[in-house]
CHARMM internal coordinates of N, CA and C (Angstrom, degrees):
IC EDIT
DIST 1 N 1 CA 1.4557
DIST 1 CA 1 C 1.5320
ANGL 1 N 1 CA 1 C 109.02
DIST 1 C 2 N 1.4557
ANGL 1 CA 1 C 2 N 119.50
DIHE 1 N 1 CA 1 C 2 N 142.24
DIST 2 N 2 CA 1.4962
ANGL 1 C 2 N 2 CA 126.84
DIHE 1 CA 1 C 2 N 2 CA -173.65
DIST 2 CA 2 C 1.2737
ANGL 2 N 2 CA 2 C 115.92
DIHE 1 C 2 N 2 CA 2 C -77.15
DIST 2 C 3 N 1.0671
ANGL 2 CA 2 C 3 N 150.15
DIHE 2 N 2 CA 2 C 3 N 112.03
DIST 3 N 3 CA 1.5885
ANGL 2 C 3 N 3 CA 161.14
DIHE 2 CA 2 C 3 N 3 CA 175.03
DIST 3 CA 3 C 2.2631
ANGL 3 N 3 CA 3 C 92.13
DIHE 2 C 3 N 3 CA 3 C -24.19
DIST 3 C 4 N 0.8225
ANGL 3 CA 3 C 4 N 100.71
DIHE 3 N 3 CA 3 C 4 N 145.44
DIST 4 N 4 CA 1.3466
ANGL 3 C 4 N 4 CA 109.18
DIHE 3 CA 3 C 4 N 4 CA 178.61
DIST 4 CA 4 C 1.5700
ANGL 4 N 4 CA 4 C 108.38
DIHE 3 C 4 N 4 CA 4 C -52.60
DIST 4 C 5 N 1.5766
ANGL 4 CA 4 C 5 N 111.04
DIHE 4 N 4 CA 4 C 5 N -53.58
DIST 5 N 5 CA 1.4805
ANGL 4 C 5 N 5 CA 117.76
DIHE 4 CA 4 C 5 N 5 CA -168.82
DIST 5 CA 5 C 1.5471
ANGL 5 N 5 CA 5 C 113.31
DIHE 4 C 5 N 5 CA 5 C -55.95
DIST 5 C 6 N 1.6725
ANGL 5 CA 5 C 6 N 95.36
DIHE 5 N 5 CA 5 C 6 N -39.40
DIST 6 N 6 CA 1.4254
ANGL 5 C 6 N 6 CA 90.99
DIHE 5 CA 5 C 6 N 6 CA -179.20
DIST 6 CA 6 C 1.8726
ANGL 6 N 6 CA 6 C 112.45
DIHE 5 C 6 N 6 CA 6 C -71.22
DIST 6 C 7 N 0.9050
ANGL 6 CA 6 C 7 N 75.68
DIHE 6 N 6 CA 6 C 7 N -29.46
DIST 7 N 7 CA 2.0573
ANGL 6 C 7 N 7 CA 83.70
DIHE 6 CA 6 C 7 N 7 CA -171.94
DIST 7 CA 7 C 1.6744
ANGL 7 N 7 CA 7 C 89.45
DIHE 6 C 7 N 7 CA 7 C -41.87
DIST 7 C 8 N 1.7462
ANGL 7 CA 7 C 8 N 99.59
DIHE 7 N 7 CA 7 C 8 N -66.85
DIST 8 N 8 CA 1.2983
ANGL 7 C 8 N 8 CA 97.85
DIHE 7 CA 7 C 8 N 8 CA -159.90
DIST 8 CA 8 C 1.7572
ANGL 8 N 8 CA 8 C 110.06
DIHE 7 C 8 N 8 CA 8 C -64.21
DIST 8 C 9 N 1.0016
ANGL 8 CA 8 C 9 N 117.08
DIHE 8 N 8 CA 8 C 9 N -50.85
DIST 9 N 9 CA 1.9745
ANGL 8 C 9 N 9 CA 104.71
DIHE 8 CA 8 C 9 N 9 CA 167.37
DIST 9 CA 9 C 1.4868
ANGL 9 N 9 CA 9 C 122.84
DIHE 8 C 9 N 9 CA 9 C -11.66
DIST 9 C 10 N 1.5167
ANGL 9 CA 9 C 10 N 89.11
DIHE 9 N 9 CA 9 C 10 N -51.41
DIST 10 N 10 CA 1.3543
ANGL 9 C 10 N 10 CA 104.93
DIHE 9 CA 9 C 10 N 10 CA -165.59
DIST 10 CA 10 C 1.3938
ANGL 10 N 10 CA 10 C 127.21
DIHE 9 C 10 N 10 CA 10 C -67.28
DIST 10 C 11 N 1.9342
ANGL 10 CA 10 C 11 N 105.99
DIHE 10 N 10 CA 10 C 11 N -29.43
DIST 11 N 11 CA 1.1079
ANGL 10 C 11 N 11 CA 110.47
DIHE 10 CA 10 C 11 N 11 CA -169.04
DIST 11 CA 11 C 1.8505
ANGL 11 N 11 CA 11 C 104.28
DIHE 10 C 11 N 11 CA 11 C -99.33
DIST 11 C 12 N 1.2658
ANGL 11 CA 11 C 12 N 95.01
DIHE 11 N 11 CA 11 C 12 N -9.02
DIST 12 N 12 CA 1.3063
ANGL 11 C 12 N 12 CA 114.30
DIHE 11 CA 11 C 12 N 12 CA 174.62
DIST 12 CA 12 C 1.8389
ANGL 12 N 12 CA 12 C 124.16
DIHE 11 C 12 N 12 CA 12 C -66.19
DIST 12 C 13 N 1.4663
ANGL 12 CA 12 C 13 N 90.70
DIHE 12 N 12 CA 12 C 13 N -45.68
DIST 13 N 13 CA 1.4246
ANGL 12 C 13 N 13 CA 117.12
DIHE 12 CA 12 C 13 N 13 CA 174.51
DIST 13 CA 13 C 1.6727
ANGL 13 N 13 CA 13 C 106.30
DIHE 12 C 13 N 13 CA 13 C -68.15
DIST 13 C 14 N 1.2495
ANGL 13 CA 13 C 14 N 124.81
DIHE 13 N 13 CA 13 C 14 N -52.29
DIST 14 N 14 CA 1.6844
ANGL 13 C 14 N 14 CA 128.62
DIHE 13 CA 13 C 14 N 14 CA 141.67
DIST 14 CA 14 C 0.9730
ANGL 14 N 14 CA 14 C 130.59
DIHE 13 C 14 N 14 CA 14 C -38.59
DIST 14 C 15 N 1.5334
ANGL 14 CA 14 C 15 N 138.41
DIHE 14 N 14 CA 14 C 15 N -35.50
DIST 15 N 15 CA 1.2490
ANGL 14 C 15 N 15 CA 125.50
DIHE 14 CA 14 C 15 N 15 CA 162.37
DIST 15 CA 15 C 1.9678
ANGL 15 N 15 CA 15 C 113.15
DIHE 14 C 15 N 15 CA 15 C -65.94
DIST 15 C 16 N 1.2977
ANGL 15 CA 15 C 16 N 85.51
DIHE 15 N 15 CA 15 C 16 N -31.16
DIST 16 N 16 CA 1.8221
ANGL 15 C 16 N 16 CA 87.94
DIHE 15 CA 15 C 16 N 16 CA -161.19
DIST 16 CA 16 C 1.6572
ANGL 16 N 16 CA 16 C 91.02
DIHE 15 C 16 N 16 CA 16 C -73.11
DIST 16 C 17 N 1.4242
ANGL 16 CA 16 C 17 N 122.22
DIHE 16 N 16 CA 16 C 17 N -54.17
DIST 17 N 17 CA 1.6296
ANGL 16 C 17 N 17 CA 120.03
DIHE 16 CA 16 C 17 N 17 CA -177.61
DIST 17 CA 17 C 1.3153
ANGL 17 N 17 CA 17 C 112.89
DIHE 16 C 17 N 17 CA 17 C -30.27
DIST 17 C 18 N 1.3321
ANGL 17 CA 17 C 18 N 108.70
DIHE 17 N 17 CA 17 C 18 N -63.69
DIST 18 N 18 CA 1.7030
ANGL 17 C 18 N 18 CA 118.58
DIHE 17 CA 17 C 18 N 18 CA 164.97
DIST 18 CA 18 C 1.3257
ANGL 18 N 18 CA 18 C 135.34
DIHE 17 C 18 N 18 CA 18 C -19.80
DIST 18 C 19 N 1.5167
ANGL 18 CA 18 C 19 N 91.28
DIHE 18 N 18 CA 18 C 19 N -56.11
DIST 19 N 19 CA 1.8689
ANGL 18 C 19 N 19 CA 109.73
DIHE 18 CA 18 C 19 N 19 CA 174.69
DIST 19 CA 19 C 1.1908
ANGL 19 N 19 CA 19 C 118.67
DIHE 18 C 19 N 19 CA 19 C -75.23
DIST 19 C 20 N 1.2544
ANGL 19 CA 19 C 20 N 114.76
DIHE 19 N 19 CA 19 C 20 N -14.59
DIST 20 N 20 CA 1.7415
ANGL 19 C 20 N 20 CA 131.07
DIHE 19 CA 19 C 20 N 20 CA 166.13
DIST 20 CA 20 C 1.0578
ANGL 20 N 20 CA 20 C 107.07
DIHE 19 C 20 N 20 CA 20 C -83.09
DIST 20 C 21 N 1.1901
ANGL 20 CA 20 C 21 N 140.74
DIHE 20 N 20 CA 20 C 21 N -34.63
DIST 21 N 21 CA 1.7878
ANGL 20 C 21 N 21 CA 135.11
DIHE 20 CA 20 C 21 N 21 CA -179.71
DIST 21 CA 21 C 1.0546
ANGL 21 N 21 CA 21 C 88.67
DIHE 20 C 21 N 21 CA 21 C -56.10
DIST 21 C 22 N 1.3337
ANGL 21 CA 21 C 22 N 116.66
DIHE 21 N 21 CA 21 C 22 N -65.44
DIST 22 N 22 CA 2.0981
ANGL 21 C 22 N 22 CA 127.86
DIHE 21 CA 21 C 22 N 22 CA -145.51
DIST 22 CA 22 C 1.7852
ANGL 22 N 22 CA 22 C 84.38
DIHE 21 C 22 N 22 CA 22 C -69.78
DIST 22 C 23 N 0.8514
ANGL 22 CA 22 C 23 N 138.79
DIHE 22 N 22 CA 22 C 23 N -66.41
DIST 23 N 23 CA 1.3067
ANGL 22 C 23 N 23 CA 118.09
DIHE 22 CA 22 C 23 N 23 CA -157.93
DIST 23 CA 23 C 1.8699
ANGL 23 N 23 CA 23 C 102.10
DIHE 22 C 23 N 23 CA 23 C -57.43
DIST 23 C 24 N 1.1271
ANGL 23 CA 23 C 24 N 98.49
DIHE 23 N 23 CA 23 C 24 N -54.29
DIST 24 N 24 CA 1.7456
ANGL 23 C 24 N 24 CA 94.05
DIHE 23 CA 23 C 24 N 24 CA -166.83
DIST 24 CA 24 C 1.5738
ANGL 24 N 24 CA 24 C 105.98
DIHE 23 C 24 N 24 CA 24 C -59.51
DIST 24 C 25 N 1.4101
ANGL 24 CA 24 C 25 N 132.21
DIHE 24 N 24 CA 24 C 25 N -40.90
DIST 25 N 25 CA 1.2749
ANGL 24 C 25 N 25 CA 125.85
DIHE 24 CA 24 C 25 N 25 CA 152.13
DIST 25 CA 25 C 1.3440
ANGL 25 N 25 CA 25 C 116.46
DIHE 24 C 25 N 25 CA 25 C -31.75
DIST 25 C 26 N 1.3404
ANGL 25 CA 25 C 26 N 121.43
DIHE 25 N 25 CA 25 C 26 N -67.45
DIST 26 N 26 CA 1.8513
ANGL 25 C 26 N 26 CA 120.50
DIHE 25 CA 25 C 26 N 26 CA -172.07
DIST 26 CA 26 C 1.3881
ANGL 26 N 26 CA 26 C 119.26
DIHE 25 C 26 N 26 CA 26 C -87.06
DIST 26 C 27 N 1.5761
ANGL 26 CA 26 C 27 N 102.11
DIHE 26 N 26 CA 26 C 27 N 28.13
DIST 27 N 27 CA 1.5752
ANGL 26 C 27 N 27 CA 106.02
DIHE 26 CA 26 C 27 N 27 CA -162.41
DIST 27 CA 27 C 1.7497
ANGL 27 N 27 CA 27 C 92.83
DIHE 26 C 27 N 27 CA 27 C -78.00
DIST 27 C 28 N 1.5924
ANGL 27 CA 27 C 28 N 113.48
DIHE 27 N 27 CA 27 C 28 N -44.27
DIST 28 N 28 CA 1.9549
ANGL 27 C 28 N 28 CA 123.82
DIHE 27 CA 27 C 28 N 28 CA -159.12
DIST 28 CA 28 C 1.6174
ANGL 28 N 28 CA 28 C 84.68
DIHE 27 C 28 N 28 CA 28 C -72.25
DIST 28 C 29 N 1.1926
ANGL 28 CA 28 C 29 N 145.43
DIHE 28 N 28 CA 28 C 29 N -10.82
DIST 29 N 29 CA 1.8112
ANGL 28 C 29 N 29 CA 123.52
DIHE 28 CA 28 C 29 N 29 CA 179.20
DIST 29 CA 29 C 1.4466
ANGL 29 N 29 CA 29 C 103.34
DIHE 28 C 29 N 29 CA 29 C -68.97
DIST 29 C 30 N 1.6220
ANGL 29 CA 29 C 30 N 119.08
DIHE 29 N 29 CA 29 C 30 N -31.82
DIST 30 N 30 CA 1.4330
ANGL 29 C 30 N 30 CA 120.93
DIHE 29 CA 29 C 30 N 30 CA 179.00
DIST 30 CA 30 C 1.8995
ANGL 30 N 30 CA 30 C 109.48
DIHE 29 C 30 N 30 CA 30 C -71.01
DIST 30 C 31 N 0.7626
ANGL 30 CA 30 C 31 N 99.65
DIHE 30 N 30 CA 30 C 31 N -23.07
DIST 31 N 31 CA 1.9207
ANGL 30 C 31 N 31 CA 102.30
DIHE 30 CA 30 C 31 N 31 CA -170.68
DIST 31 CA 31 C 0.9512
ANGL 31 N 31 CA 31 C 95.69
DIHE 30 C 31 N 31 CA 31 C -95.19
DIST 31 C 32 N 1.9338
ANGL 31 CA 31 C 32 N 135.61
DIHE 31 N 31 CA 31 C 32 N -9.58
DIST 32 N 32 CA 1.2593
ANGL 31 C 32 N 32 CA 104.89
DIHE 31 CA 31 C 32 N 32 CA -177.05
DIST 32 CA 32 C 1.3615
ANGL 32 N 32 CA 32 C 92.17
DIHE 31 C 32 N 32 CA 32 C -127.12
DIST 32 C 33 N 1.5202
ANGL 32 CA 32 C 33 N 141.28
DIHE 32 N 32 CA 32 C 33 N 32.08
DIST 33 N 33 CA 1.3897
ANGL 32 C 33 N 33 CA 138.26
DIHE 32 CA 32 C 33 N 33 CA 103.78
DIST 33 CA 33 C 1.2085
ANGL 33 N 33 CA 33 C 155.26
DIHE 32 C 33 N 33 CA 33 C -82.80
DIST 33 C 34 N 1.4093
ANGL 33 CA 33 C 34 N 96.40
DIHE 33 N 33 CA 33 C 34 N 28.03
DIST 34 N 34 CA 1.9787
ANGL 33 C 34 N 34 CA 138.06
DIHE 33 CA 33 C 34 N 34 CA 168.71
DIST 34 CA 34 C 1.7417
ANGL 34 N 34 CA 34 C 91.14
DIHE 33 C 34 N 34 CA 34 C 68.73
DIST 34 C 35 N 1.3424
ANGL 34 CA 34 C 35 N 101.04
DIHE 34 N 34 CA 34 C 35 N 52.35
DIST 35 N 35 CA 1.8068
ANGL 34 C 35 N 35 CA 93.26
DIHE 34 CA 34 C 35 N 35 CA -177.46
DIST 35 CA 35 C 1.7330
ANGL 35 N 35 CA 35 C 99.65
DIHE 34 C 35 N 35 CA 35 C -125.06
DIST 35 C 36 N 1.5135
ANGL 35 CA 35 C 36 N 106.82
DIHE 35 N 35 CA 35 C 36 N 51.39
DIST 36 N 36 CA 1.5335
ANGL 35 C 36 N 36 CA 108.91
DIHE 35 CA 35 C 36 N 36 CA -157.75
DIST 36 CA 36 C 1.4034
ANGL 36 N 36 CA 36 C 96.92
DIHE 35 C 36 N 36 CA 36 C -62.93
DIST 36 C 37 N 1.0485
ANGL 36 CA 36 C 37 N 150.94
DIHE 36 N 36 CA 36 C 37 N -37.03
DIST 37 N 37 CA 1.5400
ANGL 36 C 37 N 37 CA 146.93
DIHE 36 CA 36 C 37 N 37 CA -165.67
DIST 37 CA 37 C 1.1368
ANGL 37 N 37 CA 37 C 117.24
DIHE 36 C 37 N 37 CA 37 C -54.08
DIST 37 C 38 N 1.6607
ANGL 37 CA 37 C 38 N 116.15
DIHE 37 N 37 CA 37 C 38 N -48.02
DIST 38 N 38 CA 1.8633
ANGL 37 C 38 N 38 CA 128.41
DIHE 37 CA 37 C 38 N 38 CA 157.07
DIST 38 CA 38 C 1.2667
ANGL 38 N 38 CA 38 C 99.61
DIHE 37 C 38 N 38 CA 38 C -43.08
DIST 38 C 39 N 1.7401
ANGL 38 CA 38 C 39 N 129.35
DIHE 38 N 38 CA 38 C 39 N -64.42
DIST 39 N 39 CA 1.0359
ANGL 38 C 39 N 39 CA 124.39
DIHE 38 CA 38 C 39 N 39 CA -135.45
DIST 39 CA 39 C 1.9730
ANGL 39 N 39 CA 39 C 103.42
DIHE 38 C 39 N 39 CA 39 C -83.29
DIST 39 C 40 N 1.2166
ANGL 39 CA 39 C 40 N 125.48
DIHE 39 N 39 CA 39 C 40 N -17.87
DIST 40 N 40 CA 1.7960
ANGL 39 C 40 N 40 CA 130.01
DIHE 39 CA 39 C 40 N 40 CA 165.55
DIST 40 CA 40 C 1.2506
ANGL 40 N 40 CA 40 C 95.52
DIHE 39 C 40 N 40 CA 40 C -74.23
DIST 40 C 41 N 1.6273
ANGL 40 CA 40 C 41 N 120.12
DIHE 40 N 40 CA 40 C 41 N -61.15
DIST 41 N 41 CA 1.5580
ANGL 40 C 41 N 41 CA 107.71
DIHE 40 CA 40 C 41 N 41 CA -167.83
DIST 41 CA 41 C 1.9682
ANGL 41 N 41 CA 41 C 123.52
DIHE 40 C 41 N 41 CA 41 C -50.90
DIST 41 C 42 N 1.5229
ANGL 41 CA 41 C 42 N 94.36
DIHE 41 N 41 CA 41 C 42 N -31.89
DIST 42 N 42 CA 1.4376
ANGL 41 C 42 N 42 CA 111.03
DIHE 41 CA 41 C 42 N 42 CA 173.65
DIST 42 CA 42 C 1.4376
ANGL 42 N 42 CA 42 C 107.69
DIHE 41 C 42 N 42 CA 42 C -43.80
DIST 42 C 43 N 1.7573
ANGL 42 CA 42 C 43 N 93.69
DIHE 42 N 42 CA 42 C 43 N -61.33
DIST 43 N 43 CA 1.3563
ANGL 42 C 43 N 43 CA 102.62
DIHE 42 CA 42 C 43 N 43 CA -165.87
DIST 43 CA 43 C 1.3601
ANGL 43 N 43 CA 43 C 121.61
DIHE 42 C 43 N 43 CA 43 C -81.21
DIST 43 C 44 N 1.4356
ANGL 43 CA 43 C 44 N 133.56
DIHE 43 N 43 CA 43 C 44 N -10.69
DIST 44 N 44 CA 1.1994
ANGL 43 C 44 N 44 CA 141.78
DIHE 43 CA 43 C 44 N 44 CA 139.82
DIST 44 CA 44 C 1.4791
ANGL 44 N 44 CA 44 C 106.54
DIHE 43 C 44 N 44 CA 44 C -26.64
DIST 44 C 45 N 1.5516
ANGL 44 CA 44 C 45 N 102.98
DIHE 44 N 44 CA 44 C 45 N -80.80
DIST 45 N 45 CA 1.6889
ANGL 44 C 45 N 45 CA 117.02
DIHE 44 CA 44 C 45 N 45 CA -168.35
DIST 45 CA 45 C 1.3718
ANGL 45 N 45 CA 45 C 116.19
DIHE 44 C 45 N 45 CA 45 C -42.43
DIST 45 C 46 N 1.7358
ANGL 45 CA 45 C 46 N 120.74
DIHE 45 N 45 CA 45 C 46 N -39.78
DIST 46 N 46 CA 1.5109
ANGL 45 C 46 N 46 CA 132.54
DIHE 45 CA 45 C 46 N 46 CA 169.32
DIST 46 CA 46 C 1.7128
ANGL 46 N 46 CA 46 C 100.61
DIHE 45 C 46 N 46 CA 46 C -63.55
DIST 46 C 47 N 0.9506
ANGL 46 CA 46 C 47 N 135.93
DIHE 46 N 46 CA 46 C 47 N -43.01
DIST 47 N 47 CA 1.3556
ANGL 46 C 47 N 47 CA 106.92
DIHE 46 CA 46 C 47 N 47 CA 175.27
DIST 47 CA 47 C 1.4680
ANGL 47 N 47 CA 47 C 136.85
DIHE 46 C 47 N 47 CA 47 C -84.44
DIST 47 C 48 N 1.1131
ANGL 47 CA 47 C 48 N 93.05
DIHE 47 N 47 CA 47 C 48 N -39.56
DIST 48 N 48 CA 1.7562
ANGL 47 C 48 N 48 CA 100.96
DIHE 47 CA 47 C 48 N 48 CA 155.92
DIST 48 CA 48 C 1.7162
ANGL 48 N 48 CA 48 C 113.76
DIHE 47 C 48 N 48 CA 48 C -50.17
DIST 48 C 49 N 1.1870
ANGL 48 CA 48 C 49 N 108.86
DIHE 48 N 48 CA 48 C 49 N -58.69
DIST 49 N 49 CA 1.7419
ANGL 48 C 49 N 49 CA 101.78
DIHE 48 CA 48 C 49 N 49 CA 177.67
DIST 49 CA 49 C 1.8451
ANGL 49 N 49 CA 49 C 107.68
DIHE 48 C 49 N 49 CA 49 C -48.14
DIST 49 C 50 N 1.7416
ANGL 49 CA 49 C 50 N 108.97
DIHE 49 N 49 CA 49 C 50 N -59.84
DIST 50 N 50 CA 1.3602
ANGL 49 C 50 N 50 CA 101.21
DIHE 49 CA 49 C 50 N 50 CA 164.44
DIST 50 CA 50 C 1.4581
ANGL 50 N 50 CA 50 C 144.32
DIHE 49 C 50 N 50 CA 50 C -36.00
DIST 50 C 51 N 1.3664
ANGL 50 CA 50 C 51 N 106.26
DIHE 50 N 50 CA 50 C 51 N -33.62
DIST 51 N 51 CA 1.4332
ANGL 50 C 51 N 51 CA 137.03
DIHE 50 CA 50 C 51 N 51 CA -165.45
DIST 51 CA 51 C 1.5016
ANGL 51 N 51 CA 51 C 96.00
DIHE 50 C 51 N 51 CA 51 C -75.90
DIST 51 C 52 N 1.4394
ANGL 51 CA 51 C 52 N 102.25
DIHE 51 N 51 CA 51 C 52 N -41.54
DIST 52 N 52 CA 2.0491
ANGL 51 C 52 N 52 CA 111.36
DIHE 51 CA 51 C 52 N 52 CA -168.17
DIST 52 CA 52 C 1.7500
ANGL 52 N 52 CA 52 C 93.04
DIHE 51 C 52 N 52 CA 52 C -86.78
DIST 52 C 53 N 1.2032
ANGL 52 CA 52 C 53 N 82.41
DIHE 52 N 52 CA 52 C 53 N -23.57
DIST 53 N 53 CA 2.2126
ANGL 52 C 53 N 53 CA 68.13
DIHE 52 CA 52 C 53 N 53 CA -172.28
DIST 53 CA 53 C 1.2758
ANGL 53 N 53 CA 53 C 119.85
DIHE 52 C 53 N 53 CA 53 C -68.55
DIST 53 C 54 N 1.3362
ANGL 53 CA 53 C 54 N 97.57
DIHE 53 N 53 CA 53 C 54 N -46.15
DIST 54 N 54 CA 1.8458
ANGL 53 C 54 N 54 CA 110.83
DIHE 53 CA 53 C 54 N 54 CA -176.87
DIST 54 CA 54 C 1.7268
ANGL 54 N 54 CA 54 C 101.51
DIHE 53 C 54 N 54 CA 54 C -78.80
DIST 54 C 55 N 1.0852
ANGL 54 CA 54 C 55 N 126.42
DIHE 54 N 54 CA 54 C 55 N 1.14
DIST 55 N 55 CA 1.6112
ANGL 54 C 55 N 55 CA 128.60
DIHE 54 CA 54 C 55 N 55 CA 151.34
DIST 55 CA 55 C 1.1171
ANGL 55 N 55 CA 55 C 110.33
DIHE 54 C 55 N 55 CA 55 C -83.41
DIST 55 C 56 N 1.4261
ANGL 55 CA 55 C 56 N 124.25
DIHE 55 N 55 CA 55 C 56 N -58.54
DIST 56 N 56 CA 1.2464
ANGL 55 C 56 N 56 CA 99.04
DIHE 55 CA 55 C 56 N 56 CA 159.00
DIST 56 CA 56 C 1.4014
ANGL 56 N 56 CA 56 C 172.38
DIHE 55 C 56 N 56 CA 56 C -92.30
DIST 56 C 57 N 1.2525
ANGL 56 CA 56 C 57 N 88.84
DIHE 56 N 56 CA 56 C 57 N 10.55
DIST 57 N 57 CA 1.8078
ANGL 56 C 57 N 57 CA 131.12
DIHE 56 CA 56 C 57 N 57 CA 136.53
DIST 57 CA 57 C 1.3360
ANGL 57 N 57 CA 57 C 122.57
DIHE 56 C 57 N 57 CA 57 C -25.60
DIST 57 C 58 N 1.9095
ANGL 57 CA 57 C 58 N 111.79
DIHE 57 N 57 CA 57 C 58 N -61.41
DIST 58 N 58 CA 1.0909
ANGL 57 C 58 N 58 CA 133.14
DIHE 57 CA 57 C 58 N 58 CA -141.34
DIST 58 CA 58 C 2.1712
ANGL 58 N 58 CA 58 C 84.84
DIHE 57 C 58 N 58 CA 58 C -90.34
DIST 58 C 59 N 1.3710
ANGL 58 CA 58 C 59 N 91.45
DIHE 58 N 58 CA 58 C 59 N -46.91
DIST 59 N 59 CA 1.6215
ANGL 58 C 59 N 59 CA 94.55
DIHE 58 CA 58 C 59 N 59 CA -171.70
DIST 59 CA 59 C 1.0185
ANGL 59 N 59 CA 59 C 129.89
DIHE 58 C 59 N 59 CA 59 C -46.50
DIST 59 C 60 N 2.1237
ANGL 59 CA 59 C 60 N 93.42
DIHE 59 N 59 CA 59 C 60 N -44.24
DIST 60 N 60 CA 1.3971
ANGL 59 C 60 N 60 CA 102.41
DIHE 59 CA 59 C 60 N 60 CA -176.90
DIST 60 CA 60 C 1.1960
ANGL 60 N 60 CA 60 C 118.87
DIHE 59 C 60 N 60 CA 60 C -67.47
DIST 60 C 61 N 1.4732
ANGL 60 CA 60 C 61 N 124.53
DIHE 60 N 60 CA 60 C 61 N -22.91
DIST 61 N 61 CA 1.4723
ANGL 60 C 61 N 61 CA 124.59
DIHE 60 CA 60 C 61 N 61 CA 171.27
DIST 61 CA 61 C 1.2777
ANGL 61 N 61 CA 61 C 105.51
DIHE 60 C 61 N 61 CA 61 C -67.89
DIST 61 C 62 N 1.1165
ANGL 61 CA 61 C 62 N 136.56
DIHE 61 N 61 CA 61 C 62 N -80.70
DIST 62 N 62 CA 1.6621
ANGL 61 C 62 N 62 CA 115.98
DIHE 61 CA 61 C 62 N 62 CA 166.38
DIST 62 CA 62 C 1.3333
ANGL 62 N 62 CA 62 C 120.09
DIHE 61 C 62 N 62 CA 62 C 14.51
DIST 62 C 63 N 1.0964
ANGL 62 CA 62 C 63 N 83.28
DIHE 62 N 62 CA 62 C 63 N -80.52
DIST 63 N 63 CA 1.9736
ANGL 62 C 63 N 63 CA 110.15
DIHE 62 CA 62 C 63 N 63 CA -165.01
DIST 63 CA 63 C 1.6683
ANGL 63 N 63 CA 63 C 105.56
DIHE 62 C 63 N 63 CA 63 C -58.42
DIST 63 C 64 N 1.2008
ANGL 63 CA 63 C 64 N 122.90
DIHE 63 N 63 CA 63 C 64 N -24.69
DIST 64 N 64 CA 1.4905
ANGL 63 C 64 N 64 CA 137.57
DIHE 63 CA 63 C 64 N 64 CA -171.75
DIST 64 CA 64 C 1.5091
ANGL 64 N 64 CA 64 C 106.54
DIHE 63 C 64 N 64 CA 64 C -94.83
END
COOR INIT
IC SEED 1 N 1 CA 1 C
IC BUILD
């Protein structure tokens, strides 16, 4: 059985992966209402959130 912390990392790291799809998915509605500045910053924010998920992904297996 997984230590609690990791459980929660884990599901944590899943919520955030998630929120990175949806942005990088809805990132092109901004580029294709000439609002490109939303649409990099979007996509900035989707990878960094991604970037933290699969870290903390990676931990919770560790930790498990």
């Amino acid at each position: 059985m997984t230590p609690p912390a990791a459980r929660r990392e884990r599901l944590v790291g899943m919520l955030l992966f998630g929120v990175a799809v949806v942005l990088l998915v809805s990132s092109p509605t901004w580029f294709a209402s000439d609002r490109v500045a939303v649409g990099i910053a979007q996509i900035v924010l989707g990878l960094v959130l991604g970037a933290v998920a699969v870290w903390l992904g990676r931990r919770a297996q560790r930790a498990g």
